[in-house]
N, C-alpha and C positions, 0 to 999 in steps of 0.2 A: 504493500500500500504506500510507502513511502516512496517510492519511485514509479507512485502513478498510477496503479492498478486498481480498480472497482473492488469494492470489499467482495463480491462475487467472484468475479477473476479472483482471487487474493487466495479464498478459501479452495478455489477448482486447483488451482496452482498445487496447493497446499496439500491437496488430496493424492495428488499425483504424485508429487515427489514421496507424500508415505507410504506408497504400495514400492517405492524403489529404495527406502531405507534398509539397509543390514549395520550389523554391528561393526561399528570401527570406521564406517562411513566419516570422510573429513569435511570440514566445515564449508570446503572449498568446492567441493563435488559437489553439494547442496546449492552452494551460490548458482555453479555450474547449472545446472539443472532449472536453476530459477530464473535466469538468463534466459535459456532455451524455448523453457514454456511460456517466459515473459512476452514472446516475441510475438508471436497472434496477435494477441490483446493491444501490445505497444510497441509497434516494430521499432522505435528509436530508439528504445533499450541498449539495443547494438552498441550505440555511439556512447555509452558510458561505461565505467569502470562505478565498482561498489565504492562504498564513501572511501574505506579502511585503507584498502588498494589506492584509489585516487591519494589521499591524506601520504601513503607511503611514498608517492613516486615526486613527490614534491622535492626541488634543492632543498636543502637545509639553509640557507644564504643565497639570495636573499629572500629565495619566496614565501618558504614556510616561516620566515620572522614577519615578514606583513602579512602575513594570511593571521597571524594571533593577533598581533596591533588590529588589523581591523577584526575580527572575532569579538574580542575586548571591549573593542571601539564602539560595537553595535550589541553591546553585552550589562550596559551602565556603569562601564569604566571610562573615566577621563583618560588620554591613550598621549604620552610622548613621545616617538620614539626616539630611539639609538642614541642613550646618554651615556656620559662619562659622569664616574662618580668619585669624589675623593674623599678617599679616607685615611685614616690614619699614617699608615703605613706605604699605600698606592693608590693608584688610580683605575677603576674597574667601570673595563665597558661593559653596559646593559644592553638588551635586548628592548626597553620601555622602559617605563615609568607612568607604572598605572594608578589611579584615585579612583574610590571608590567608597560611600557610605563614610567617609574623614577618615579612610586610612589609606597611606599613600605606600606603595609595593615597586620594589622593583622587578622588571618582568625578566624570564629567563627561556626563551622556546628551546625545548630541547624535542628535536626531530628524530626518529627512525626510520630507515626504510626497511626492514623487517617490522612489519608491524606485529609478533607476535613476539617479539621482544617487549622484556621489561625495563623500564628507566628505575635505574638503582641507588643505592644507599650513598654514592658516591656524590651526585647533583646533589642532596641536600646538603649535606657536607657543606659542601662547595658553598653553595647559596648561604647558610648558616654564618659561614666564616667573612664571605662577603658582607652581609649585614651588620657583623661585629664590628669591621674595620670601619665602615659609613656611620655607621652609629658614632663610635667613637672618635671619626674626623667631625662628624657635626658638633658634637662637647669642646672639641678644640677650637672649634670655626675654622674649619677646612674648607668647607662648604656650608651653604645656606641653608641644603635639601634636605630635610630631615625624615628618613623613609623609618617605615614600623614593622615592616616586614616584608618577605620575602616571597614570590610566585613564581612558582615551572608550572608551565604548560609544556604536554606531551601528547602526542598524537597515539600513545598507546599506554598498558596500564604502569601502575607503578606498581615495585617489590613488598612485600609486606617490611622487610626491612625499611624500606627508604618510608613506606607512610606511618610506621610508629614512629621513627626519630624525626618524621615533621610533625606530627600531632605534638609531640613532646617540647620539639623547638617551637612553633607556633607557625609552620612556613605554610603556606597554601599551596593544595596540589590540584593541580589540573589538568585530569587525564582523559584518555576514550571515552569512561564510563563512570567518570566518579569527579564532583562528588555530584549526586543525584541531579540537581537543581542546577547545575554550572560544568557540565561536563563537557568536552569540546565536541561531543555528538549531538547533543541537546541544544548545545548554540548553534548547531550548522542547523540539524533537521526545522527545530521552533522557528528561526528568522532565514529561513529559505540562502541560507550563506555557504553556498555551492561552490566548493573552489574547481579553475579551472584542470587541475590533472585530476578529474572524475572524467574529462571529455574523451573518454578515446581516438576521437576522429582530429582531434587537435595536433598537429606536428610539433617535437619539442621546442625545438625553434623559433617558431612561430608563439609557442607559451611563455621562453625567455622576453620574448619581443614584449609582448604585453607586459609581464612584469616588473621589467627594466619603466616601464612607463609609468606603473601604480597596478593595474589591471590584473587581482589574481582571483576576483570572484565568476561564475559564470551571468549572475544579473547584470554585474556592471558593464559587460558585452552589450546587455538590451538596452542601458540604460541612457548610452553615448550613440552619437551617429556615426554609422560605418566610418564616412567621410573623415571625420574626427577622429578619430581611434588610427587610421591610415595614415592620416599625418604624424601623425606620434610614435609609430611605429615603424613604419616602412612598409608593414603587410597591404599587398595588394585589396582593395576595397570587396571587387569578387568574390575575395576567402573571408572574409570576416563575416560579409552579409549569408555566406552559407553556415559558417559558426551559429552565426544569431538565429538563422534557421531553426539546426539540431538546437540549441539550449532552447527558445522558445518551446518546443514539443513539449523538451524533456521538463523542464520548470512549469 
């Protein structure tokens, strides 16, 4: 249903793939299959990749750092990017500098492309230590910025290790599927914030090109005129307006 399918279709789909269940069947096969029979019902299917997949195939720099800025950004977080921060001892680039509800975070995207890897005990670590040194340049007047705490966002789950030693540190985790109300699945699926490597029919290239520009949601494609977008980019007007195409369908 998420990707368009009549609650009818959804359930026929659903019935189908349970007479082809055996044990040990992988998660992938199942996709597989849901692809397949997607395609009657909504032949444009084709042209996407599942969120997970799309979410993996992302650079890590620069695209999956503005795909969380704007996530963030369209999430009721005030979004800065790309700061320096100084603290005590050094000076540490962020990935943001997000506010939120009077507490102000600095952001950290940590990407996979395995997405069935875990983001581990080591990031918060990290983040932890960072926070210490910012904290204690602000007591100095290092800096002005005075941050409260710390955010990773991850395109997949975190380690039981790394989320008790944030619960404990106070650092915010923001994974695939947790925490409930704020997950980075939940911010894509609720605010329709589709990023472009879900498109299969999109050439890397041509994806670089967008992003180098701003461009890494698939709305933002419908939202600007071809005309416009091909200045900015170089991509021929032709291939965009067929882009805008397939996402229209698929959105």
């Amino acid at each position: 249903m998420r990707m368009g399918a009549s609650k009818k279709t959804a359930y026929e789909v659903a019935e189908r793939i349970e007479r082809k269940l055996y044990d040990g069947i992988s998660s992938a096969k199942i996709l597989q299959l849901i692809f397949l029979y997607m395609r009657k019902d909504k032949p444009n299917v084709s042209h996407l990749y599942d969120l997970r997949k799309g979410l993996s195939l992302m650079d890590s720099k620069p695209e999956f750092e503005k795909f969380i800025q704007i996530l963030l950004a369209n999430n009721g977080f005030e979004v800065t990017q790309n700061q320096i921060l100084a603290g005590k001892c050094g000076e540490h680039e962020v990935d943001a500098i997000a506010v939120r509800d009077g507490v102000t975070y600095f952001v950290e995207a940590k990407h996979h492309y395995g997405y069935h890897a875990l983001t581990g005990l080591d990031e918060s670590r990290i983040a932890r230590a960072i926070l210490e040194d910012v904290t204690e340049g602000y007591e100095l007047g290092t800096t002005k910025l005075k941050i409260d705490n710390a955010l990773l966002v991850t395109n997949t789950k975190y380690s039981e290790q790394a989320t008790k030693y944030a619960s404990c540190r106070n650092i915010l985790l923001i994974g695939w599927n947790s925490p409930p109300n704020l997950s980075v699945q939940s911010m894509i699926e609720e605010r329709n914030l589709y990023p472009l490597s879900c498109l299969r029919s999109l050439r890397r290239d041509d994806r670089a090109r967008l992003v180098a520009s701003g461009i890494v949601l698939m709305k933002q494609i419908t939202e600007e005129p071809p005309t416009n977008i091909s200045r900015k980019t170089g991509i021929p007007q032709h291939v965009l307006e067929k882009i805008r195409e397939q996402i229209e369908l698929d959105l």
